[in-house]
TIGULUM-725866 format. One record per residue (C-alpha): residue number from 0; residue in three letters; z, x, y. Coordinates in nm, 3 decimals, always signed. Last residue first. Layout:
// residues N
i | aa | pz | px | py
NUM | Ala | Z | X | Y .
...
//
This chain:
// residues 433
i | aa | pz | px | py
432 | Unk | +5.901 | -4.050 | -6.502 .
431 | Unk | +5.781 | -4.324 | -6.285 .
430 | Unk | +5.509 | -4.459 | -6.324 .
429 | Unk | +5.317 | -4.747 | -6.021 .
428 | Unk | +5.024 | -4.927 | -6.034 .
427 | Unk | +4.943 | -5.065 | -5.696 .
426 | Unk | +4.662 | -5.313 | -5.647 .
425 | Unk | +4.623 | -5.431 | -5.237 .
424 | Unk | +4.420 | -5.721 | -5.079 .
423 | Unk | +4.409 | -5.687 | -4.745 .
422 | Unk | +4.293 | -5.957 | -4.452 .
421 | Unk | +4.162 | -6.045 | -4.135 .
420 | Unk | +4.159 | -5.666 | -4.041 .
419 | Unk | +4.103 | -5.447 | -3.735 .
418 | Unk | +4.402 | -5.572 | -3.580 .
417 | Unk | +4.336 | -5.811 | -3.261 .
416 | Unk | +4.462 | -6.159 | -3.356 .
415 | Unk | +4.776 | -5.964 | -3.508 .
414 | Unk | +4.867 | -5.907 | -3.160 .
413 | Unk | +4.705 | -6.183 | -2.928 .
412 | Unk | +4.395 | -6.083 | -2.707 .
411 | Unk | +4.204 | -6.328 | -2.951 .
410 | Unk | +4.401 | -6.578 | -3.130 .
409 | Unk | +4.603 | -6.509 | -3.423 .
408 | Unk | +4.670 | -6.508 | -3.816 .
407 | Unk | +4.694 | -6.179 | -4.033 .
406 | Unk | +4.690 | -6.253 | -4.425 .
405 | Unk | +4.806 | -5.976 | -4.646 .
404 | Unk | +4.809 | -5.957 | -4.990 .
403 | Unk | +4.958 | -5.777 | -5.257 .
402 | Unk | +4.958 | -5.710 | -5.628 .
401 | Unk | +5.194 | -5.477 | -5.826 .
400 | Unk | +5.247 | -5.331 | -6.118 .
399 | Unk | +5.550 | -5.089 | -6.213 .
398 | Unk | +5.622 | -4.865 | -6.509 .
397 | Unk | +5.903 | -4.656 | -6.592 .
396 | Unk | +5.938 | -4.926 | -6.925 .
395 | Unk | +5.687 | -5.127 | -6.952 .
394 | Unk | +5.817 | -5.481 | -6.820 .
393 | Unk | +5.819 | -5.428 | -6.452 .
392 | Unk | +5.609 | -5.665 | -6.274 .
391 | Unk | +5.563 | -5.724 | -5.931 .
390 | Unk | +5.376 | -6.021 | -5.715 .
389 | Unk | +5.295 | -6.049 | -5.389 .
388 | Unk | +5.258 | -6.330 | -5.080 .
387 | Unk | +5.175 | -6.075 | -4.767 .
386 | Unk | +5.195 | -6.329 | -4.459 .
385 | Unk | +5.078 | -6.193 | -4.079 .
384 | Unk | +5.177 | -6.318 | -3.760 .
383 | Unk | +5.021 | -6.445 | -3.411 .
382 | Unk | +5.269 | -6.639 | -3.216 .
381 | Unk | +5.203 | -6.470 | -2.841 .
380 | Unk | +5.556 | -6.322 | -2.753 .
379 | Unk | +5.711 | -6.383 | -3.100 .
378 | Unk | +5.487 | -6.144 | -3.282 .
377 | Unk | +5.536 | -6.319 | -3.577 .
376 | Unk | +5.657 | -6.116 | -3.964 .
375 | Unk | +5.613 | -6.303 | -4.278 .
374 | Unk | +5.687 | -6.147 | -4.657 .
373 | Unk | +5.667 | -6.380 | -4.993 .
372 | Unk | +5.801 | -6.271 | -5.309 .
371 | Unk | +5.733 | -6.297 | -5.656 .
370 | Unk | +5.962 | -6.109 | -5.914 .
369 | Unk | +5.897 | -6.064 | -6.280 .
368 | Unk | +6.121 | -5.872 | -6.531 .
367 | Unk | +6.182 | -6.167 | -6.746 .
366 | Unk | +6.009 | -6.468 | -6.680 .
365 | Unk | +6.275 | -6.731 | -6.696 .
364 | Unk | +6.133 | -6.987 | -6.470 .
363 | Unk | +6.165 | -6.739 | -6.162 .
362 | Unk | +6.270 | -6.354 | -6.275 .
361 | Unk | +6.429 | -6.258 | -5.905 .
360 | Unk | +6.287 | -6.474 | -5.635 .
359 | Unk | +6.180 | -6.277 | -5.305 .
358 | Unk | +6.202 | -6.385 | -4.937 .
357 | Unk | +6.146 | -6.192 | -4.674 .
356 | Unk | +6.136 | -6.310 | -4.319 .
355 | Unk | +6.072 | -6.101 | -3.967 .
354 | Unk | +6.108 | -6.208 | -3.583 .
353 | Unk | +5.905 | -5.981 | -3.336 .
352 | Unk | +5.957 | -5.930 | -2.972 .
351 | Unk | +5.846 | -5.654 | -2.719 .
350 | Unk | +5.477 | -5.551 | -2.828 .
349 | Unk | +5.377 | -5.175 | -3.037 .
348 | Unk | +5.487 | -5.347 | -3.394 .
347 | Unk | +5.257 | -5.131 | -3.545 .
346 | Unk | +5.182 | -4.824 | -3.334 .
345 | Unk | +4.808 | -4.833 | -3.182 .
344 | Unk | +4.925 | -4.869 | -2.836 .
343 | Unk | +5.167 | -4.626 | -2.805 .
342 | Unk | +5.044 | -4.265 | -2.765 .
341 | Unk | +4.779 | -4.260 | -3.008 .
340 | Unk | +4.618 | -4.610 | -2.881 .
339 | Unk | +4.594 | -4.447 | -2.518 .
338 | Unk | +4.380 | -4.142 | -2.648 .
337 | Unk | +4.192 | -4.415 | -2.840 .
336 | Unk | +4.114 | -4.606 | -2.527 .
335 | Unk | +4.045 | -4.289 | -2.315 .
334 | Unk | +3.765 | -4.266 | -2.589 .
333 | Unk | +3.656 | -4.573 | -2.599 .
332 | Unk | +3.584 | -4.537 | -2.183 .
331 | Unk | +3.399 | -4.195 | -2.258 .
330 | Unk | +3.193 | -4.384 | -2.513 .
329 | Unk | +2.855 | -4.378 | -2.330 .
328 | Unk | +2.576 | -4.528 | -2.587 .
327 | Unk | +2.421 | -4.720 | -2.213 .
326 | Unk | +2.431 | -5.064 | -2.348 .
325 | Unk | +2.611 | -5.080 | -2.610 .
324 | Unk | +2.847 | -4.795 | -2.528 .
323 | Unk | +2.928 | -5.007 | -2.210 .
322 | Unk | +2.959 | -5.313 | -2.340 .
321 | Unk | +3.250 | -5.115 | -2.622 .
320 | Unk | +3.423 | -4.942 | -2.282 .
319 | Unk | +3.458 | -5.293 | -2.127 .
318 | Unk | +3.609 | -5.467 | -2.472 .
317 | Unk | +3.843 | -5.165 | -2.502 .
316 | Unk | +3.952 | -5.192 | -2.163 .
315 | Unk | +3.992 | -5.576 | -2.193 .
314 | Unk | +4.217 | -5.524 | -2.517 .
313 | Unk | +4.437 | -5.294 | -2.290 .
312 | Unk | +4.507 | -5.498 | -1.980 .
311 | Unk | +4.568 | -5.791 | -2.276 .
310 | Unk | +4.812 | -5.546 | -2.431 .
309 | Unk | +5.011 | -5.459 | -2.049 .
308 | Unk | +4.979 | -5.861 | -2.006 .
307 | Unk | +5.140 | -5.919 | -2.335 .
306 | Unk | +5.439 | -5.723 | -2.228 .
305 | Unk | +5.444 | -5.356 | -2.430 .
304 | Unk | +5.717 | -5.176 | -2.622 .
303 | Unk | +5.969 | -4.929 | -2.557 .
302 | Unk | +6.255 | -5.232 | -2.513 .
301 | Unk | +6.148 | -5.340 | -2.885 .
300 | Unk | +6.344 | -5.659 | -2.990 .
299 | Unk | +6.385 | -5.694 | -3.309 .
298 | Unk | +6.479 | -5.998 | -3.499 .
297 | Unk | +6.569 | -6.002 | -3.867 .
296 | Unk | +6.572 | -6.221 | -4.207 .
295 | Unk | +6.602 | -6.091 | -4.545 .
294 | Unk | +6.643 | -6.372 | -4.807 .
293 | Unk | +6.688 | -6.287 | -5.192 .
292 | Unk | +6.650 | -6.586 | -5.433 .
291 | Unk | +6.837 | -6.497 | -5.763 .
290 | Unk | +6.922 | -6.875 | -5.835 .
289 | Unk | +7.298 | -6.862 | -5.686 .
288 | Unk | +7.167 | -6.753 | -5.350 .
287 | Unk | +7.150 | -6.394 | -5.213 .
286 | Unk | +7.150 | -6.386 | -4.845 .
285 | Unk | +7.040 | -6.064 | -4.575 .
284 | Unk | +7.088 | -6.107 | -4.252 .
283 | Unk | +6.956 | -5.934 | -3.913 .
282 | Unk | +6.976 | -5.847 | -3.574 .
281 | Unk | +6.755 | -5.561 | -3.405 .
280 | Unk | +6.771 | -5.419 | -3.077 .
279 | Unk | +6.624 | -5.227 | -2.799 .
278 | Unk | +6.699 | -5.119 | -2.451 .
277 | Unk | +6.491 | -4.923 | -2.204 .
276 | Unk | +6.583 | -4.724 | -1.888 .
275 | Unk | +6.217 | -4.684 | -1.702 .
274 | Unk | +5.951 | -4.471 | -1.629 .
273 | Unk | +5.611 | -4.571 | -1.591 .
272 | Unk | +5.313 | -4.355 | -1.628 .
271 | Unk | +4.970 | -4.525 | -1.497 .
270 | Unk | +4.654 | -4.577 | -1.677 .
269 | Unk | +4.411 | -4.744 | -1.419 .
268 | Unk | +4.189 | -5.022 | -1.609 .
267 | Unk | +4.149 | -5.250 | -1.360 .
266 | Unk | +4.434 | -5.485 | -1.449 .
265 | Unk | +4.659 | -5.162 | -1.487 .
264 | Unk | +4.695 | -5.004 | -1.816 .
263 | Unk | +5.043 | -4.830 | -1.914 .
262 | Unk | +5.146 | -4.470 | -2.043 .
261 | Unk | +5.524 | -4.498 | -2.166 .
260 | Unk | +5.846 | -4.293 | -2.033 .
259 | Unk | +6.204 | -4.380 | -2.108 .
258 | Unk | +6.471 | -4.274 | -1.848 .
257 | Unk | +6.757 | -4.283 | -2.040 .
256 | Unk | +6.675 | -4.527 | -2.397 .
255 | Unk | +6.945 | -4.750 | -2.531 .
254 | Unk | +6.976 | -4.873 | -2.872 .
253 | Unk | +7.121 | -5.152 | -3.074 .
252 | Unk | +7.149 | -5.255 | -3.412 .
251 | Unk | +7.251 | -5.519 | -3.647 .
250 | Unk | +7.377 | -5.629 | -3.977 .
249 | Unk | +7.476 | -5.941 | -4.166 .
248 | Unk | +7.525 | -5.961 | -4.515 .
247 | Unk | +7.597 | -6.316 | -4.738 .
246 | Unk | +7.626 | -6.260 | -5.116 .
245 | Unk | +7.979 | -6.130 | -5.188 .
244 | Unk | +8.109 | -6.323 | -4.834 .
243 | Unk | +8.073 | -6.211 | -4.448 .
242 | Unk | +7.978 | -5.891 | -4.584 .
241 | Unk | +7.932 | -5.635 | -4.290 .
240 | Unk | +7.681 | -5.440 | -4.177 .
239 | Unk | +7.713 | -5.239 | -3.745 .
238 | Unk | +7.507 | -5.044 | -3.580 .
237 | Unk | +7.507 | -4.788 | -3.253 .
236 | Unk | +7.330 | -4.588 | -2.993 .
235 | Unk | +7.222 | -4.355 | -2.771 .
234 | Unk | +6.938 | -4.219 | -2.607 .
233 | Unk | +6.831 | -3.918 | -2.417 .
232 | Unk | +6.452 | -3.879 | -2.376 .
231 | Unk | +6.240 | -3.677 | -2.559 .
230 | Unk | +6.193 | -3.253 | -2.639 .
229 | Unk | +6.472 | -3.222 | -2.379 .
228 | Unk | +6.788 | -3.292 | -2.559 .
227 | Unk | +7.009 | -3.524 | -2.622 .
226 | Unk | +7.077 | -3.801 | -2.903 .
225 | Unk | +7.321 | -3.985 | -2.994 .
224 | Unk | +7.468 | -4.264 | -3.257 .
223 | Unk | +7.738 | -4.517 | -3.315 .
222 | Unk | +7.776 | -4.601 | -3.678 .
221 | Unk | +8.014 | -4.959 | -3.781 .
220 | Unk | +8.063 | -5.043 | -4.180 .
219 | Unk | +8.305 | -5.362 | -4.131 .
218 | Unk | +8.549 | -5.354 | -4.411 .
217 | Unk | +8.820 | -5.381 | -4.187 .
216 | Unk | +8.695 | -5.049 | -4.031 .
215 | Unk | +8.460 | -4.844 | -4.217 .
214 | Unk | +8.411 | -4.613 | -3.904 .
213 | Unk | +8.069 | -4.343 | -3.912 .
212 | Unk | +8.025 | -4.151 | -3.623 .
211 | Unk | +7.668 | -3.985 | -3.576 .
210 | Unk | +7.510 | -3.681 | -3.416 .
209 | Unk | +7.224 | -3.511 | -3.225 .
208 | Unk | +7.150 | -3.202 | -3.049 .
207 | Unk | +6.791 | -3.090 | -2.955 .
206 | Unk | +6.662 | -2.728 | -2.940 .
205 | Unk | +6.377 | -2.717 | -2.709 .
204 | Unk | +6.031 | -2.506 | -2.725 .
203 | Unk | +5.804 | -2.837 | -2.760 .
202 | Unk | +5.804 | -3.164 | -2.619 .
201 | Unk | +5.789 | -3.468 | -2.852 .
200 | Unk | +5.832 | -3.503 | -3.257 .
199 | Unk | +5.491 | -3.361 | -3.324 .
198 | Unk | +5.627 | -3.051 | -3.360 .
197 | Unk | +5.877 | -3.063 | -3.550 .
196 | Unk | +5.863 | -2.693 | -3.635 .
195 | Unk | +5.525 | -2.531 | -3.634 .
194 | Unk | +5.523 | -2.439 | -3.236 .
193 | Unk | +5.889 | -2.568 | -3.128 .
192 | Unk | +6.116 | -2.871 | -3.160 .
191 | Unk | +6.439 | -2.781 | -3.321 .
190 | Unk | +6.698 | -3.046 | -3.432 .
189 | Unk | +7.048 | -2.954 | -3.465 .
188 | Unk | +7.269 | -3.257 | -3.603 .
187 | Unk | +7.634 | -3.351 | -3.610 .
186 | Unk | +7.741 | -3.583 | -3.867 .
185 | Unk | +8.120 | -3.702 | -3.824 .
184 | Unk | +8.283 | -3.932 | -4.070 .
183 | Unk | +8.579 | -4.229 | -4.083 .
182 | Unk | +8.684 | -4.409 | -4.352 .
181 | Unk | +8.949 | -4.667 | -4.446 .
180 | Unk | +9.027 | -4.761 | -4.045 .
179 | Unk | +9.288 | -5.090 | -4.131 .
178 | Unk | +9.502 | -4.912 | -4.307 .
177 | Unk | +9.551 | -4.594 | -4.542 .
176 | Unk | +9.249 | -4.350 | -4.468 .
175 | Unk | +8.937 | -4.146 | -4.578 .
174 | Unk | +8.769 | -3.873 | -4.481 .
173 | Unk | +8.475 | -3.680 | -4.408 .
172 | Unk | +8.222 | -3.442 | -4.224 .
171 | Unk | +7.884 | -3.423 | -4.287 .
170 | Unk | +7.698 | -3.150 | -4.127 .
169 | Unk | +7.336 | -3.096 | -3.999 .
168 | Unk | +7.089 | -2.845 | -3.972 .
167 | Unk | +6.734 | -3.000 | -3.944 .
166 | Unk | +6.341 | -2.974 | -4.033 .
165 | Unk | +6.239 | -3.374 | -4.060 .
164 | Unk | +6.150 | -3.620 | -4.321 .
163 | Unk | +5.866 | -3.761 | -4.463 .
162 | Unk | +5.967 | -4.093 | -4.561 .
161 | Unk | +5.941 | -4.296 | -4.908 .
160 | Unk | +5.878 | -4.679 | -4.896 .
159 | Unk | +6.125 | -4.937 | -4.851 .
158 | Unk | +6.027 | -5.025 | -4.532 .
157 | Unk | +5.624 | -5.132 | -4.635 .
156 | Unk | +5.422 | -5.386 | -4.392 .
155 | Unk | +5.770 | -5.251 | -4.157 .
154 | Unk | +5.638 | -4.908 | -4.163 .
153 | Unk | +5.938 | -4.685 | -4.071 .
152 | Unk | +5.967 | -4.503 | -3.759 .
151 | Unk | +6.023 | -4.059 | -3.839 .
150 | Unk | +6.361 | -4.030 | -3.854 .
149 | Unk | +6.637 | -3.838 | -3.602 .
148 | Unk | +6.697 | -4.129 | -3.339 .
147 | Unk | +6.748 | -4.375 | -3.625 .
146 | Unk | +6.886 | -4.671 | -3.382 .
145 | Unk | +6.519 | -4.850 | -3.366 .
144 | Unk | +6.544 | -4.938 | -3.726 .
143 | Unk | +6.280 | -5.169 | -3.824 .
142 | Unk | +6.234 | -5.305 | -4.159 .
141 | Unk | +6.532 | -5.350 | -4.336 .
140 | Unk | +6.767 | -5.256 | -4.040 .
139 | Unk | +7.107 | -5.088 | -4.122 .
138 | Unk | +7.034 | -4.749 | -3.914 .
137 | Unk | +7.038 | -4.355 | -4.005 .
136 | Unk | +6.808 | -4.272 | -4.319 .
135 | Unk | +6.871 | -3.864 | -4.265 .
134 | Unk | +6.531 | -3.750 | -4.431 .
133 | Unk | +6.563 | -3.412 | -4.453 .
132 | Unk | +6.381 | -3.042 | -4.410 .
131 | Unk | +6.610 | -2.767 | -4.409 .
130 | Unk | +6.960 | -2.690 | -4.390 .
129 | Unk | +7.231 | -2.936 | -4.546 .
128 | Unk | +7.604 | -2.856 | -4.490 .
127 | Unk | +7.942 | -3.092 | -4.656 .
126 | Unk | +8.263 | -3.081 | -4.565 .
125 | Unk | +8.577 | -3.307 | -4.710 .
124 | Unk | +8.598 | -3.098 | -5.021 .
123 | Unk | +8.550 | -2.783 | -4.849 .
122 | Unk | +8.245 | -2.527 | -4.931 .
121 | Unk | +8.013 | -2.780 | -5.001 .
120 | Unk | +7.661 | -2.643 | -4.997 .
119 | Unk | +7.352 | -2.784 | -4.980 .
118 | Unk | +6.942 | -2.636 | -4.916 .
117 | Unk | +6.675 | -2.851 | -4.784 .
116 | Unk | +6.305 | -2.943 | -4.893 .
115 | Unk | +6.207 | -3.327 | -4.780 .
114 | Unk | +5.901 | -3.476 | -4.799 .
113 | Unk | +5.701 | -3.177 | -4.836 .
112 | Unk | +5.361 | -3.200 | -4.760 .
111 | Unk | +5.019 | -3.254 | -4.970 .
110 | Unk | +4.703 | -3.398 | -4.773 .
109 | Unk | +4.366 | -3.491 | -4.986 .
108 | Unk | +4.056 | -3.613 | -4.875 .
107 | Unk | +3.745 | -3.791 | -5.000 .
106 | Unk | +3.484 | -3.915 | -4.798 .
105 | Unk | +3.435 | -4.157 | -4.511 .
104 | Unk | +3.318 | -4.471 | -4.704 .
103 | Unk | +3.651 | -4.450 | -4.911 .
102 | Unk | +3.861 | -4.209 | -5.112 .
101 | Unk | +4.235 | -4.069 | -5.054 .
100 | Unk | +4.458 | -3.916 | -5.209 .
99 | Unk | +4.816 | -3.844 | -5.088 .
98 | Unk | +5.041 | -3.565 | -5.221 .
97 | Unk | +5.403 | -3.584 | -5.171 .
96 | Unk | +5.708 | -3.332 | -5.206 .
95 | Unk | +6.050 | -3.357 | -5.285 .
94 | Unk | +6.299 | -3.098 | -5.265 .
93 | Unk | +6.665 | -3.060 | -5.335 .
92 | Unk | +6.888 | -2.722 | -5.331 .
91 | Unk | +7.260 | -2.769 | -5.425 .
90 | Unk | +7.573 | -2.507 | -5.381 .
89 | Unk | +7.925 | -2.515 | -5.435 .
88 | Unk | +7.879 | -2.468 | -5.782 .
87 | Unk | +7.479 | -2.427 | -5.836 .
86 | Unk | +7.329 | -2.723 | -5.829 .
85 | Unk | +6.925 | -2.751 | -5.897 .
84 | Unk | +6.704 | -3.092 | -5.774 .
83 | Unk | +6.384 | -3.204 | -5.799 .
82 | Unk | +6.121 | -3.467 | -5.667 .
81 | Unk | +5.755 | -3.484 | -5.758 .
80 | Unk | +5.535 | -3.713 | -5.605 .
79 | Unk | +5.179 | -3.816 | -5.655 .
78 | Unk | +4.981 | -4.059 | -5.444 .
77 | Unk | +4.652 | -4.237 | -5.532 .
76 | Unk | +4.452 | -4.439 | -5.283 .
75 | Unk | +4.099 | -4.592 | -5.327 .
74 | Unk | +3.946 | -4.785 | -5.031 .
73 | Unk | +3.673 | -5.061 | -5.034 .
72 | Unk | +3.596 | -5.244 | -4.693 .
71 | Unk | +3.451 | -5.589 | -4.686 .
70 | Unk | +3.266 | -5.752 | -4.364 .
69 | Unk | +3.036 | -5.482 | -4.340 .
68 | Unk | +3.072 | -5.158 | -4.138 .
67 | Unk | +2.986 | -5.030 | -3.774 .
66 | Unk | +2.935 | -4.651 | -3.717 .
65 | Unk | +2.983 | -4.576 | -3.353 .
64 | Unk | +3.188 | -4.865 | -3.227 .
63 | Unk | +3.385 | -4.804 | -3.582 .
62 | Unk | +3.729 | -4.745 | -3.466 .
61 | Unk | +3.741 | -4.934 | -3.135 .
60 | Unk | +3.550 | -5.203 | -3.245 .
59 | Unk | +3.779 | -5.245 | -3.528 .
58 | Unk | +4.077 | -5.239 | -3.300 .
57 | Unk | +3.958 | -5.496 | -3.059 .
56 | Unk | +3.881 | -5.751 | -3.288 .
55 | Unk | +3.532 | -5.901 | -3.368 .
54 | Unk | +3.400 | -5.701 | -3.683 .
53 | Unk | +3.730 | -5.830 | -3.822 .
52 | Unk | +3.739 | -5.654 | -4.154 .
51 | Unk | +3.852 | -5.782 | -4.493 .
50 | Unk | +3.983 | -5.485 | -4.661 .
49 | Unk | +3.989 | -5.430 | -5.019 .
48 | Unk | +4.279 | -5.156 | -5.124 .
47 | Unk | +4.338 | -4.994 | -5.419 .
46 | Unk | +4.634 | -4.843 | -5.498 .
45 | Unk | +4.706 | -4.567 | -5.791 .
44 | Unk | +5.050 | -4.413 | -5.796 .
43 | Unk | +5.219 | -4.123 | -6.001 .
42 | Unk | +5.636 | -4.115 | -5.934 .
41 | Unk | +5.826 | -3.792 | -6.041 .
40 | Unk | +6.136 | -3.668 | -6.191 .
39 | Unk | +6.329 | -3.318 | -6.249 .
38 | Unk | +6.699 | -3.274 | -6.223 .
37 | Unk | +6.913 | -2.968 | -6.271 .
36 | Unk | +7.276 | -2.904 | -6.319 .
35 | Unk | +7.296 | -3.158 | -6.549 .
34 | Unk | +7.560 | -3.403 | -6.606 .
33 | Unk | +7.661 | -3.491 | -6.960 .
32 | Unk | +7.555 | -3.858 | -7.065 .
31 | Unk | +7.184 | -3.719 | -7.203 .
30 | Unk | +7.419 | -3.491 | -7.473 .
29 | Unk | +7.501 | -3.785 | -7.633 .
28 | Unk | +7.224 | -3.890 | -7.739 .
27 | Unk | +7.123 | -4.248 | -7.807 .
26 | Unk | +6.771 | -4.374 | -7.910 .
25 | Unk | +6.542 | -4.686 | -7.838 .
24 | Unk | +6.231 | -4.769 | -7.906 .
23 | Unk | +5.989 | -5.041 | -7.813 .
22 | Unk | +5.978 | -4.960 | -7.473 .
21 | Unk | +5.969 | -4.590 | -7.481 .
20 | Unk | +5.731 | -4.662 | -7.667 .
19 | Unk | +5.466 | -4.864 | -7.417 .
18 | Unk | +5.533 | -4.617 | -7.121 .
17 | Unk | +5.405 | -4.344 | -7.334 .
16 | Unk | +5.129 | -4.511 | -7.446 .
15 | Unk | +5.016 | -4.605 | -7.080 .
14 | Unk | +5.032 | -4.209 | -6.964 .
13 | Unk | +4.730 | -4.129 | -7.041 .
12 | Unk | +4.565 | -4.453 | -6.928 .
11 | Unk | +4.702 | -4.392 | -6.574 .
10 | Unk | +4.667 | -3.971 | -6.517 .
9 | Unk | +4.293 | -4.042 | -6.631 .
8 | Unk | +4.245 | -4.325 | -6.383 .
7 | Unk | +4.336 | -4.146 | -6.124 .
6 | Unk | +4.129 | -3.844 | -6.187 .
5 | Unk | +3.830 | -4.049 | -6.234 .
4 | Unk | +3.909 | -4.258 | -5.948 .
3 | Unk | +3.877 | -3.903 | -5.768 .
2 | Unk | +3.563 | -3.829 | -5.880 .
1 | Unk | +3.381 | -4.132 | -5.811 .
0 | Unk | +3.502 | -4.129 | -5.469 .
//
């Protein structure tokens, strides 16, 4: 752990004095305006993270039954970046990869992927082709998007970070109108599932088809999405964002699930598969007032998820299986219980109903380059929630500091109530170059 703060902190101070100039100078060039046929740029984080642990909740028995911690948890992240692009005429290849560090009581460790790595070419102006591995960013939610059939789920503690994407063909398709329909577009996409490709997207050895229609009509951006195939099951969909005025958005989505499958707990502890049609949706605004004060609000529905009886089914299993490994040191029971927290339980957001608020205040009081804001989300099934108040700075130039905290508040057997944490507090330093 040493080690790799070491690192971290190496890559940070170095680059402080670099950040500081480019500040305090400036210089013009003309030959910076002229587009490139290359691009090079990367993003260097360090986050530390101080857990506050609820040695009470289901999940933290779950995870340390067999080697129980103290009331505080100390974690050091770092992530590293690098994102490029070459065009060639017609052509364009992009890639972005991502490298996450990692040191806490469990050792170091270090995982590097590619985010995205795909090849472009436009051979017709209204035609576009990407091969390769892509995020495709489908849906107008902020923090859920249950419509993007084709992305990996986003982390609503964190939606506007980075995604690894998926390996794809797709097409976009284009153009534009005179009346009320200004512009319409077709994205078709081929999605293999097979050993090494996609693989943990659902059921191998099956090539899926997917695809999106884009309308601007009346100045109403409106997508209705599909997806078939055997490696999940068929669903379809569609979203809608419009500008009701220059500073008041509303958007929404909604999608339906064929024959949806999910693993559920009996009252004794039986796991059963169920099999249902499932819908979900979100509904949402987003308001900018005359003082700079942003306002994100949304409700999502999750038709996949579970009732609060199908949770509390589950938070008595773990509390059975955790008696039982006290008393007797069998953990077969914790182990069907993390088996069962991989495929659904353990997802954020894994209940039916959830209401979500953002609000964040652009340079308050005149402090330049400052923004506070102030994040809630509530389980609206049992009323246990979670505030992260943070604040960000970004007066060094390329450089961006942040501090966070999150606050979960519920009962027991309710869904915050039962996260392995009371509380996080999070330090992320942030270059960009």
């Amino acid at each position: 752990m040493r080690r790799l703060l070491l690192i971290i902190l190496f890559f940070v101070f170095w680059l402080i004095p670099a950040g500081v100039s480019a500040e305090e100078s400036y210089t013009f060039d003309l030959a910076e305006t002229e587009k490139k046929p290359y691009h090079f740029g990367a993003y260097i984080e360090f986050k530390p993270i101080l857990y506050g642990l609820d040695r009470d909740s289901a999940f933290y028995k779950l995870r340390y039954f067999n080697n129980p911690r103290g009331p505080a948890l100390l974690e050091a992240n770092g992530r590293i970046q690098l994102e490029g692009s070459l065009e060639k005429n017609i052509f364009r290849l992009y890639a972005k990869t991502n490298t996450d560090l990692k040191a806490s009581y469990a050792g170091e460790s270090e995982n590097s992927t590619f985010y995205e790595l795909y090849a472009s070419a436009k051979p017709l102006i209204h035609l576009k082709l990407d091969v390769g591995k892509k995020t495709m960013k489908w849906g107008k939610g902020y923090a859920w998007n249950p419509a993007a059939f084709v992305d990996r789920p986003k982390d609503p503690d964190d939606p506007e970070q980075a995604m690894e994407g998926y390996t794809l063909a797709t097409a976009d398709y284009i153009r534009s109108f005179d009346g009320p329909l200004k512009t319409f577009s077709f994205t078709p996409v081929l999605f293999p599932v097979y050993d090494h490709i996609n693989d943990d997207f659902g059921n191998i050895n099956n090539l899926n088809l997917a695809g999106r229609f884009y309308f601007l009509f009346y100045d109403t951006d409106i997508d209705l999405m599909f997806m078939v195939g055997g490696s999940r099951p068929d669903r379809c969909g569609a979203d809608f964002s419009r500008n009701i005025t220059t500073n008041f958005e509303v958007h929404g989505e909604y999608a339906y699930f064929r024959n949806n499958q999910k693993s559920v707990l009996d009252q004794n502890g039986v796991p059963q598969q169920v099999e249902s049609d499932a819908h979900s949706f979100l509904i949402g605004i987003r308001y900018l007032t005359a003082f700079d004060l942003t306002a994100i609000i949304e409700y999502y529905h999750n038709g996949t998820g579970f009732s609060s009886d199908e949770m509390n089914n589950y938070y008595a299993y773990i509390a059975r299986g955790y008696d039982a490994y006290q008393s007797t040191g069998n953990p077969t029971l914790l182990g069907n219980a993390l088996q069962l927290a991989e495929s659904g339980y353990g997802r954020p957001n894994a209940m039916g109903n959830y209401l979500y608020v953002r609000l964040s205040q652009k340079e308050p009081f005149d402090i330049l380059y400052f923004t506070p804001a102030l994040t809630g989300m509530m389980n609206t099934d049992d009323q246990s929630f979670s505030l992260t108040p943070e604040l960000l700075y970004t007066g060094i130039t390329n450089w961006e500091f942040r501090i966070r905290t999150g606050i979960l508040v519920g009962a027991r057997y309710s869904d915050f109530g039962e996260k392995q944490n009371d509380y996080r507090i999070e330090l992320r330093v942030g270059y960009y170059f």
